[in-house]
SETOR-542663 format. One record per residue: z, x, y of N, C-alpha, C, O in turn; residue in three letters. Coordinates in steps of 0.2 Angstrom, whole numbers, padded with zeros to 4 digits, always signed. Layout:
SETOR-542663
ZXYZXYZXYZXYALA...
***
This chain:
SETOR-542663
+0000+0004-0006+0000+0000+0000+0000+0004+0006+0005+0008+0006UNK-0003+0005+0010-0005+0005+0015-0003+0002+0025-0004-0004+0027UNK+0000+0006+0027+0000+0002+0033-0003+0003+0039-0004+0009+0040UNK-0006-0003+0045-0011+0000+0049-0007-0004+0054-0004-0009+0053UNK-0008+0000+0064-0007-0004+0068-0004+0001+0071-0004+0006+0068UNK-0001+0000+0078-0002+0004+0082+0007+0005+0080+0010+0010+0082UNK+0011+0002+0076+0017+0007+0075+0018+0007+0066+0023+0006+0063UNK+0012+0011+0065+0011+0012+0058+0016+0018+0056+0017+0023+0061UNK+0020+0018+0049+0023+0023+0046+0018+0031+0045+0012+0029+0042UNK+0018+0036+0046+0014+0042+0043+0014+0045+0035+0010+0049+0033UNK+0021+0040+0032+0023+0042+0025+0021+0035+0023+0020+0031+0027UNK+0021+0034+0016+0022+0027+0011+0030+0027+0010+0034+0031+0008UNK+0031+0020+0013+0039+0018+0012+0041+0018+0007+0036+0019+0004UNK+0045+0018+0004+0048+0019-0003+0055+0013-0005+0060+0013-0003UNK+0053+0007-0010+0056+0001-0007+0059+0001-0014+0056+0001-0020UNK+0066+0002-0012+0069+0001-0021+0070-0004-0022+0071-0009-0018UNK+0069-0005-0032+0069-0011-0034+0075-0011-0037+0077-0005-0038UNK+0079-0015-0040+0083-0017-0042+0079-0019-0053+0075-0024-0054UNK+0081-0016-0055+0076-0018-0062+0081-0018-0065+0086-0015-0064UNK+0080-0023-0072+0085-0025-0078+0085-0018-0083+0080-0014-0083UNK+0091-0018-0086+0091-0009-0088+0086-0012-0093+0083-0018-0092UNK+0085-0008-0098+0081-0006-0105+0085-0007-0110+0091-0004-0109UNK+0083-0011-0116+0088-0013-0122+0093-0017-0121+0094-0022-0117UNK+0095-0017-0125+0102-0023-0127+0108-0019-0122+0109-0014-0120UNK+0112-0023-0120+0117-0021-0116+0121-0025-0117+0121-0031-0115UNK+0128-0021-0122+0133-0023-0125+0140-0025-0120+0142-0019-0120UNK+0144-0029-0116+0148-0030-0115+0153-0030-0119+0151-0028-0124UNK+0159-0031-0119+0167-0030-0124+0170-0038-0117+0170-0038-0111UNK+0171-0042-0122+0174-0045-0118+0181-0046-0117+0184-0046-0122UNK+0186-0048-0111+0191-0046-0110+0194-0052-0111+0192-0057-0114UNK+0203-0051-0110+0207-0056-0114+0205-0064-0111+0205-0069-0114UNK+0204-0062-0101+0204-0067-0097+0195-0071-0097+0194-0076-0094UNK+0190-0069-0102+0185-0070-0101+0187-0074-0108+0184-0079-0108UNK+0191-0073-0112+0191-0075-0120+0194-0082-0120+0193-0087-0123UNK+0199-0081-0116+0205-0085-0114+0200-0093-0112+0194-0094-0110UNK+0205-0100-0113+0201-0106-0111+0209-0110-0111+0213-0109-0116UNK+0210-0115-0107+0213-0118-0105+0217-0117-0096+0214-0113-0092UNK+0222-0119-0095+0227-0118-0091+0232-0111-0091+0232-0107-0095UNK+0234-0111-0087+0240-0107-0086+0247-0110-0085+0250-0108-0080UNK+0249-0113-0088+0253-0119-0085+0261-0115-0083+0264-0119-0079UNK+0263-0110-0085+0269-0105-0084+0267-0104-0076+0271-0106-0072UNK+0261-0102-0074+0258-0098-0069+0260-0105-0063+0265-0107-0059UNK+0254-0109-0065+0255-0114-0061+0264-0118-0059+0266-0119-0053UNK+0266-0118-0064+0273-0122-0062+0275-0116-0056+0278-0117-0051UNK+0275-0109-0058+0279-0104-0056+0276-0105-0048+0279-0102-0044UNK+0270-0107-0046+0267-0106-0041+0268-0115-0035+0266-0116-0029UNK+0272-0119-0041+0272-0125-0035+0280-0122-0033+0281-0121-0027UNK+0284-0120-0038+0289-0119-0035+0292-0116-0032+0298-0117-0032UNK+0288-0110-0028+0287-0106-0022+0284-0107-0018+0286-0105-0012UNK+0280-0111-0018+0277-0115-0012+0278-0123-0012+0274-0127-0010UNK+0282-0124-0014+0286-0133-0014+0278-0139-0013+0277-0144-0009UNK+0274-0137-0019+0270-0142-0020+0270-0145-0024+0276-0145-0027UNK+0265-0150-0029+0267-0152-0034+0262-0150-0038+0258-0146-0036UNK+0260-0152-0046+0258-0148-0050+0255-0156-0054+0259-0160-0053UNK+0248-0158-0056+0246-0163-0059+0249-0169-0055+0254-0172-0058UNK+0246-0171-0048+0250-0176-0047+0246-0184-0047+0240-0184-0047UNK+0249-0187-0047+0247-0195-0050+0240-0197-0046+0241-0194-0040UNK+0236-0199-0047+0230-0202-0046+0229-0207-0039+0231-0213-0038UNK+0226-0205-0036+0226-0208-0028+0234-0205-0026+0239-0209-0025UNK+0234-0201-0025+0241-0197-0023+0237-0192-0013+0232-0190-0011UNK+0241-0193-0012+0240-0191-0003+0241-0183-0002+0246-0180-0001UNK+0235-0180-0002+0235-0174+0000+0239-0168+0003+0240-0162+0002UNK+0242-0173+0009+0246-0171+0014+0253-0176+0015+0251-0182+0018UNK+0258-0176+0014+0263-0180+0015+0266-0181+0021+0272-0184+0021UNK+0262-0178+0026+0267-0179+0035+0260-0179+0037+0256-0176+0034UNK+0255-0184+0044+0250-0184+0047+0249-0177+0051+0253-0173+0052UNK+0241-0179+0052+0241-0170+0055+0243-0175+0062+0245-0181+0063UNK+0241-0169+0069+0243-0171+0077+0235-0176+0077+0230-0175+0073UNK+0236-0179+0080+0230-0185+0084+0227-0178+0087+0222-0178+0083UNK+0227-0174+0091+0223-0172+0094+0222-0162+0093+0223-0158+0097UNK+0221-0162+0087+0224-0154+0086+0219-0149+0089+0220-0143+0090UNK+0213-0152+0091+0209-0148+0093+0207-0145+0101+0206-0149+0105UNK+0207-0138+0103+0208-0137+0109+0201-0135+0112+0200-0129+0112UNK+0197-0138+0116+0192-0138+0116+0190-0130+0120+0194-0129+0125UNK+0185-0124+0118+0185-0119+0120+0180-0119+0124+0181-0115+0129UNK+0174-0121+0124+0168-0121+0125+0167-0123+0134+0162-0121+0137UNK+0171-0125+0138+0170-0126+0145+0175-0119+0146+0175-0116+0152UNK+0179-0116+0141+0181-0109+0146+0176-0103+0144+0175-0098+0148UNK+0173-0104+0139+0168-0098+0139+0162-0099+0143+0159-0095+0145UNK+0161-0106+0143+0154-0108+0148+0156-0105+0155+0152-0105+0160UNK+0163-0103+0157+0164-0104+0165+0165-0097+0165+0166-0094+0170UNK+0166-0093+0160+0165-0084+0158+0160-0081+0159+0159-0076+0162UNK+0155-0086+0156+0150-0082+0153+0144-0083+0160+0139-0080+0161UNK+0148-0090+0165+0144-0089+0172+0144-0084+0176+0139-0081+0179UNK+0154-0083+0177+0154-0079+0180+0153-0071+0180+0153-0067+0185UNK+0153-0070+0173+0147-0063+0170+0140-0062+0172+0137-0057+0172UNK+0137-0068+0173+0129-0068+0175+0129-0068+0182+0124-0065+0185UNK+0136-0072+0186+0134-0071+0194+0138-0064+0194+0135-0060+0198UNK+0142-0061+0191+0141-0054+0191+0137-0048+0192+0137-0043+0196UNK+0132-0050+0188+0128-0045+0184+0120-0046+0190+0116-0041+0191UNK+0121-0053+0192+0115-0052+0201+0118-0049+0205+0114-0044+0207UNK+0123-0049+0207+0128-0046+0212+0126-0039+0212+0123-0037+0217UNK+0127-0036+0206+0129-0029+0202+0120-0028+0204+0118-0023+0207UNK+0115-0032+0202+0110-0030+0204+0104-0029+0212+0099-0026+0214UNK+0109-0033+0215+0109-0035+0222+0110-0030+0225+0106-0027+0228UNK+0118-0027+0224+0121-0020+0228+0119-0013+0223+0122-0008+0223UNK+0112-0013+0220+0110-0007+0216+0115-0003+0213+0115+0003+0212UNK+0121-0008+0211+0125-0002+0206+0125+0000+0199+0129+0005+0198UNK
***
């Protein structure tokens, strides 16, 4: 391959490929690949350090206290009002040639 145009390379690029090896390729697999079920020791030990619950009843409520009505802080009118003041900067800055 070949390149042509006014910002052509002088050498041929060299583009590695990624290729599947050759032959059979043996894995050994591990206990936790072997393994199928639960952890259920794991699990219990993990509700109750973080005070949650573990298999809980069927239509059961995610979150048991509501979030705030209004949690979100809107950012976008302070960076709009930055991001002016950066632009009438940067005329300024080119106004007084500095």
């Amino acid at each position: 391959m070949r390149e042509s145009g006014l910002d052509e390379l002088a050498r041929p690029q060299h583009i590695p490929l990624l290729l599947p090896a050759q032959g059979e390729v043996h894995t050994a697999l591990t206990t936790e690949a072997a393994s199928y079920g639960l952890n259920e020791a794991l699990l219990q030990m993990i509700v109750e350090t973080t005070g949650g619950q573990y298999n809980p009843p069927d239509g059961a409520a995610f979150f048991r206290q509501s979030l705030p009505t209004n949690p979100v802080h809107e950012l976008w009118p302070w960076l709009l009002f930055i991001g002016a003041c950066f632009y009438l900067l940067t005329i300024l800055f080119q106004r007084l040639n500095y």
